[in-house]
C-alpha atoms as one frame of an Amber mdcrd trajectory, in Angstrom:
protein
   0.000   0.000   0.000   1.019   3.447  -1.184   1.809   5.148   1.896  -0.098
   7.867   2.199  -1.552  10.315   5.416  -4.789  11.431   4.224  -6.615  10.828
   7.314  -4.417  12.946   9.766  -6.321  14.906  12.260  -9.946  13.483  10.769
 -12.168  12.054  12.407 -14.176   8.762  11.057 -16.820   6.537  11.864 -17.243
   3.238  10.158 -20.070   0.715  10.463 -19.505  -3.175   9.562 -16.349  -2.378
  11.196 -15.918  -5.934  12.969 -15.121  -8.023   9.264 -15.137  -7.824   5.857
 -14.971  -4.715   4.114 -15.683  -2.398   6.699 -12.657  -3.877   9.059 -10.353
  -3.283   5.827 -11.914   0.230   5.579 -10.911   0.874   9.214  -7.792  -0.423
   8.889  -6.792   1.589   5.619  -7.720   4.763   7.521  -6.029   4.451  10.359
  -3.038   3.084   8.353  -3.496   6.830   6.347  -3.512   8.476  10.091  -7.334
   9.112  11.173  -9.101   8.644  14.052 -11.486   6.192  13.868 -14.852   4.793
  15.574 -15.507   1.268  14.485 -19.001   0.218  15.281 -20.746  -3.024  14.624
 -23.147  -5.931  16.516 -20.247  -7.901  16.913 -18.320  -7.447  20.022 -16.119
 -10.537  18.931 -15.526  -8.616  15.707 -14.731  -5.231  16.918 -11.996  -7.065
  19.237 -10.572  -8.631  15.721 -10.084  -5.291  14.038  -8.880  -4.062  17.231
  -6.090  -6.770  17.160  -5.467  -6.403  13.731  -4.852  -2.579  14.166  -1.588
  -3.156  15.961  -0.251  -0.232  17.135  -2.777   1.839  15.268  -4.928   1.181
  17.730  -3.914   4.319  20.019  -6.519   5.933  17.508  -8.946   3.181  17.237
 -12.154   3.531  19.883 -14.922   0.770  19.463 -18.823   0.412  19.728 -20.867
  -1.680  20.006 -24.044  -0.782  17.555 -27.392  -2.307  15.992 -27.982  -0.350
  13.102 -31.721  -1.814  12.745 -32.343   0.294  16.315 -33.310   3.542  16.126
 -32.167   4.167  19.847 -28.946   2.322  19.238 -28.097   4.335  16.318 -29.143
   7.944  18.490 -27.311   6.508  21.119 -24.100   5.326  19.108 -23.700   8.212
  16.743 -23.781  10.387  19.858 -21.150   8.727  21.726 -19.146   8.602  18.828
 -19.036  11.821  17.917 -18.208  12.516  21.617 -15.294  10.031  21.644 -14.017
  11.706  18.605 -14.732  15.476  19.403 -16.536  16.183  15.758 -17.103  13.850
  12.831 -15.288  14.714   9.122 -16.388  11.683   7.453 -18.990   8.418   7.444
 -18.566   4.707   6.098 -22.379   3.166   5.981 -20.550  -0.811   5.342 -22.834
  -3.255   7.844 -25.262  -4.989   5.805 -26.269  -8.501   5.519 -27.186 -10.666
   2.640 -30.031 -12.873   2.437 -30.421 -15.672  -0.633 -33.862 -17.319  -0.951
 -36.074 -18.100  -3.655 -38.730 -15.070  -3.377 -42.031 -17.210  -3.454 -40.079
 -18.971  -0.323 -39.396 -15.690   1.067 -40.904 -14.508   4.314 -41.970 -11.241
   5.107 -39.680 -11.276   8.631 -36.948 -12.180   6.215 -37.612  -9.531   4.059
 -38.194  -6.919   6.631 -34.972  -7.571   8.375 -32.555  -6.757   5.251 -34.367
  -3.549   4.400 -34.000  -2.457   8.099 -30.359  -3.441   8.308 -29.099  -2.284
   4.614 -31.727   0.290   3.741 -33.122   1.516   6.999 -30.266   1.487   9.005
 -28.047   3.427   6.884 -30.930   6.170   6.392 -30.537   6.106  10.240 -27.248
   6.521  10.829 -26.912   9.124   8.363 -29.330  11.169   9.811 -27.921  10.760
  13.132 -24.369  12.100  12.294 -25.483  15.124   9.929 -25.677  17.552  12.524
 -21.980  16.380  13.580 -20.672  16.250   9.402 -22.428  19.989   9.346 -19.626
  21.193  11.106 -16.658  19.045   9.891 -14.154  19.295   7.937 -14.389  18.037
   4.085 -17.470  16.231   5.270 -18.309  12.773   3.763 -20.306  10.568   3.233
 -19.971   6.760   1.624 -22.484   4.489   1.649 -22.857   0.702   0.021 -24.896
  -0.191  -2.566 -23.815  -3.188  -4.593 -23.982  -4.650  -8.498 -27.488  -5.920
  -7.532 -28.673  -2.143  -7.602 -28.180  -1.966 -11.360 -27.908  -5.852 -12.523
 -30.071  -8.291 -12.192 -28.868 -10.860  -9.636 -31.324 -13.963  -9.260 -32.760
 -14.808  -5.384 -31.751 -11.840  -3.768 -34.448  -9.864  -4.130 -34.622  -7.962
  -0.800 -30.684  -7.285  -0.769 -31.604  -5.703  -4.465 -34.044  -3.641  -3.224
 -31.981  -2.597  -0.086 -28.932  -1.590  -2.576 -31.365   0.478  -5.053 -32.687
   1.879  -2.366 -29.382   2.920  -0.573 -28.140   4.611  -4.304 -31.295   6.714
  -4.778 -31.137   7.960  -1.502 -27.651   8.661  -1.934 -28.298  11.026  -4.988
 -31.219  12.284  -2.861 -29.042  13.301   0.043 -26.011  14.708  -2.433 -28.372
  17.338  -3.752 -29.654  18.093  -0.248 -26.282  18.821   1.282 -23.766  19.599
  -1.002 -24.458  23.370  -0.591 -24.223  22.922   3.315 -20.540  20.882   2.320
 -21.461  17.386   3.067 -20.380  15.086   0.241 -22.512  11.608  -0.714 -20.843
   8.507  -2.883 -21.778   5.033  -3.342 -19.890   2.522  -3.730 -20.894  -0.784
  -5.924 -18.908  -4.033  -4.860 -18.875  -6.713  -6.585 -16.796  -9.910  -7.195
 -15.568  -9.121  -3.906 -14.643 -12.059  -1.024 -15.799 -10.872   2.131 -17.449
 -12.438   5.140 -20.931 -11.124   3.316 -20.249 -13.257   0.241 -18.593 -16.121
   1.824 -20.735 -16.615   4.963 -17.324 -16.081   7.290 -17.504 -12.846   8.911
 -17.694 -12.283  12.093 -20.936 -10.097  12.204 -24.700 -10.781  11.840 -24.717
  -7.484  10.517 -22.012  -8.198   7.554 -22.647 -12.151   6.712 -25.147 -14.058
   4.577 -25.851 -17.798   4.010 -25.567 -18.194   0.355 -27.419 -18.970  -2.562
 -30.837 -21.997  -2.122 -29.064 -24.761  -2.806 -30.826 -25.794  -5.566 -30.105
 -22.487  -7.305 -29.589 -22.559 -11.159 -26.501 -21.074 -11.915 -27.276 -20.346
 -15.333 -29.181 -17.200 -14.059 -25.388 -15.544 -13.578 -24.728 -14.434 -16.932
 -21.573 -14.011 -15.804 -19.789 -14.802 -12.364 -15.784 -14.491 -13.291 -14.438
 -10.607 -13.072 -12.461  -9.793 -15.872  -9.146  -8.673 -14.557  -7.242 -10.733
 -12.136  -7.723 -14.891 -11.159 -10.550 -14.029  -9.039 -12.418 -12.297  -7.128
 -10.528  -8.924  -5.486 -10.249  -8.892  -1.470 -11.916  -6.318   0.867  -8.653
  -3.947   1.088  -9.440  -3.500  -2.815 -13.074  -1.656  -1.883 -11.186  -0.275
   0.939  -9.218   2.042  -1.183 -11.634   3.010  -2.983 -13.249   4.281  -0.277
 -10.851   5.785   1.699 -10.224   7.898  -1.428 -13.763   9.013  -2.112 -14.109
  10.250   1.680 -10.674  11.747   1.530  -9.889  15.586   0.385  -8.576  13.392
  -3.101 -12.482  12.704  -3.942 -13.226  16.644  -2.940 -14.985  17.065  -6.726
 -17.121  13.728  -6.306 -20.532  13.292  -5.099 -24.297  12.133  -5.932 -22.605
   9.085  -7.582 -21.571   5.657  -7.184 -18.568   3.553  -8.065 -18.463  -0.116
  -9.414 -15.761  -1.815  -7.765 -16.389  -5.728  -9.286 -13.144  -5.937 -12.052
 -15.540  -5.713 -14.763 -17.895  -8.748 -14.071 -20.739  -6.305 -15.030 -19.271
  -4.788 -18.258
């Protein structure tokens, strides 16, 4: 990794934070010199990216946070931005992924990834504005996935969630970018992370995979076209750390497709 000290003296809270993506995410920044807030369900988790922060850690504070409740999230964000004396930027990654055949598909089931992906992130954002308001190059990046834009078969809900999450980013760029709050999307796809290989660490970040009688001829295409395979969660990382950093200062109300061109 390039190095690089983007993140000196700002301030960053991360969701997800305890695997996958979001861990890398926390570890890039702090890596780049920012102070970070790492916040997921997963106590287990948190104490992973803790360990794996090595002597970054002296800037590393964790919390413990369910995104899907609305006092959790008031509570969190608040002792967050506390802990870190303002907020400059704001990385939406829990989410979970659910599989199922939608005529098998509950309601509950349903209901619970909207109010994690969709729901949750609306929450959190709204919680920290007040703090981003009066930050520095104020940020915003929130995930969305390939199954906004292309059609991915059983995962309906998680579709929906994702769509959701990238209008509502557009919505929320044209809101605030007069007040200086940046919003960005990011896309991942082709990406091995405890979400897409059922090994993370957090209920918020994992899913179970696809029905096992699913017909794989429904992925037009499943290998990405650069590389062996798929990309690891320190390549969305980057991407992100960029796009809340003073380097993606010109970019907002869009998203990026980080899948190494499996959707061409």
């Amino acid at each position: 990794m390039q190095n690089l000290d983007r993140y000196t003296g700002r301030r960053v809270l991360v969701t997800g934070a305890g695997s996958g993506i979001g861990q890398a995410t926390v570890l890039r920044m702090l890596a780049e010199g920012g102070r970070v807030v790492a916040a997921d369900i997963s106590e287990g988790g948190l104490k992973d990216t803790v360990a794996k922060a090595g002597a970054d850690a002296e800037r590393l504070s964790t919390l413990v946070l369910n995104i899907a409740d609305e006092e959790s999230v008031k509570a969190g964000v608040a002792s967050a931005v506390e802990t870190l004396g303002g907020l400059d930027a704001l990385v939406n990654a829990a989410g979970i992924l659910r599989s199922s055949h939608t005529h098998e598909t509950t309601l509950d089931a349903f209901n619970q990834v909207i109010a994690i992906n969709l729901t949750g992130t609306f929450l959190v954002i709204r919680e920290a504005i007040p703090a981003l308001l009066r930050g520095e190059g104020a940020a915003v990046v929130n995930f969305s996935s390939t199954s906004a834009m292309f059609a991915h078969p059983y995962m309906a809900a998680y579709a929906a969630s994702k769509g959701g999450i990238q209008s509502m980013t557009h919505a929320l760029a044209s809101e605030y970018g007069k007040q200086g709050i940046r919003f960005t999307a990011v896309q991942p796809g082709s990406i091995s992370s405890g979400m897409t290989d059922g090994s993370g660490a957090s209920r918020q970040s994992v899913g179970p995979g696809l029905p096992e009688d699913a017909d794989m001829s429904l992925f037009v295409k499943l290998a990405p076209a650069l590389g062996e395979g798929f990309a690891g969660p320190e390549t969305v990382a980057s991407v992100v750390a960029m796009l809340a950093s003073d380097d993606g200062r010109f970019i907002t109300g869009t998203e990026i497709r980080i899948d190494g061109g499996t959707h061409f």
